[in-house]
C-alpha positions as CSV (number, residue, x, y, z in Angstrom):
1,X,0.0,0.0,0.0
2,X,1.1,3.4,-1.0
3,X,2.3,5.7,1.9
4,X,0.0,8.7,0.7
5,X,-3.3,5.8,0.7
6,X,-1.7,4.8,4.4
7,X,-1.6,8.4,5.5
8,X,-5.5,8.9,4.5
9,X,-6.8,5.9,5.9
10,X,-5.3,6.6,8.9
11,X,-6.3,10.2,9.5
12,X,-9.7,8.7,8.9
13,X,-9.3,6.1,11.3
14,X,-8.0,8.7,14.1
15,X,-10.9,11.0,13.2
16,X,-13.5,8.3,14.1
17,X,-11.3,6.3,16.9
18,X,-14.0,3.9,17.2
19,X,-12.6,2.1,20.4
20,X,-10.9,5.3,21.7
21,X,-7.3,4.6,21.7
22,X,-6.2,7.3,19.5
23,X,-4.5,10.2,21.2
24,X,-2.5,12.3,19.0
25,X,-0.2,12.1,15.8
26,X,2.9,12.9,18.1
27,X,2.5,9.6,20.2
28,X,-0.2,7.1,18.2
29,X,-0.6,7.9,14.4
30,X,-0.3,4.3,13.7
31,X,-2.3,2.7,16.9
32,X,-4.8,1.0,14.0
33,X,-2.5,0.3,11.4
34,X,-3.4,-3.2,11.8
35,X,-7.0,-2.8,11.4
36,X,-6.2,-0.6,8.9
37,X,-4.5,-3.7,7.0
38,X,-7.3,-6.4,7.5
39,X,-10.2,-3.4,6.3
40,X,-8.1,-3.4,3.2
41,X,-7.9,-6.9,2.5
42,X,-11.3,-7.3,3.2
43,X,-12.7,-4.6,0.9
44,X,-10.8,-6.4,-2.4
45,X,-14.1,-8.7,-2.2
46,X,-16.3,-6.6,-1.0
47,X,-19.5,-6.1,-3.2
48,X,-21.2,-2.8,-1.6
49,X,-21.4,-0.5,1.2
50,X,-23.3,-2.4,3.4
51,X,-21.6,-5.4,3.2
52,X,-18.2,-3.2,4.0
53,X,-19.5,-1.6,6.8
54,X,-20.7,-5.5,8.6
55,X,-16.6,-6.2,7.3
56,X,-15.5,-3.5,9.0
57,X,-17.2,-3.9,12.3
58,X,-16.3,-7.7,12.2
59,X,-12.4,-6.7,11.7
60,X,-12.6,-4.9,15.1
61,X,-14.6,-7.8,16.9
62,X,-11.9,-10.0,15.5
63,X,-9.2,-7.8,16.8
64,X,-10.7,-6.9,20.1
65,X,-14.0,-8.7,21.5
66,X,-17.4,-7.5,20.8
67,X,-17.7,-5.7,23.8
68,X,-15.2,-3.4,22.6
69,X,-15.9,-3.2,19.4
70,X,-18.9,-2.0,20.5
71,X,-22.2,-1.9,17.8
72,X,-22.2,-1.8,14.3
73,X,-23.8,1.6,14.1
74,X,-20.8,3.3,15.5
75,X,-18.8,2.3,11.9
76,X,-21.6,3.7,10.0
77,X,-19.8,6.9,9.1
78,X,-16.3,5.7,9.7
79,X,-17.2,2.6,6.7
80,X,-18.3,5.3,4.8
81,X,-15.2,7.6,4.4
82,X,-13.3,3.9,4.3
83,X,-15.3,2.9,1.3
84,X,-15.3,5.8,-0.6
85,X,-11.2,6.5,0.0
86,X,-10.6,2.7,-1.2
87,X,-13.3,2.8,-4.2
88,X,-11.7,6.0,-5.7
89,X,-8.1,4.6,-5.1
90,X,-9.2,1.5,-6.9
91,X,-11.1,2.9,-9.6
């Protein structure tokens, strides 16, 4: 993955911090680099927004517990700006 596509999808991950364990750029820029790895592997079969945002959610059950991952609502807009970032850089 290109740094400049890394650099986006993280500022977009940071913006949302769906779990809450972003802080700042200075200490944690790349605290969900590894979600950030599965969302994109998971979006190269992905057929639609819907089924991207159920991906999404289900990479941070995976990585964390459902608990803390919290409900699928919460990646609405988050699945969004993913999906949109990775369709145009695909296109």
């Amino acid at each position: 993955m290109q740094n400049k596509t890394k650099d986006k999808l993280r500022r977009i991950m940071n913006k949302y911090d769906p779990i809450g364990i972003y802080v700042s750029d200075k200490t944690n820029i790349d605290e969900y680099d590894p979600e950030i790895k599965e969302i994109v592997m998971k979006f190269r079969g992905v057929k639609d927004k819907s089924e991207f945002l159920n991906d999404v959610h289900s990479v941070f059950i995976e990585m964390f517990d459902k608990k803390i991952a919290g409900p699928k609502n919460r990646y609405k807009d988050l699945a969004e700006d993913l999906y949109l970032l990775l369709r145009d850089k695909n296109k």
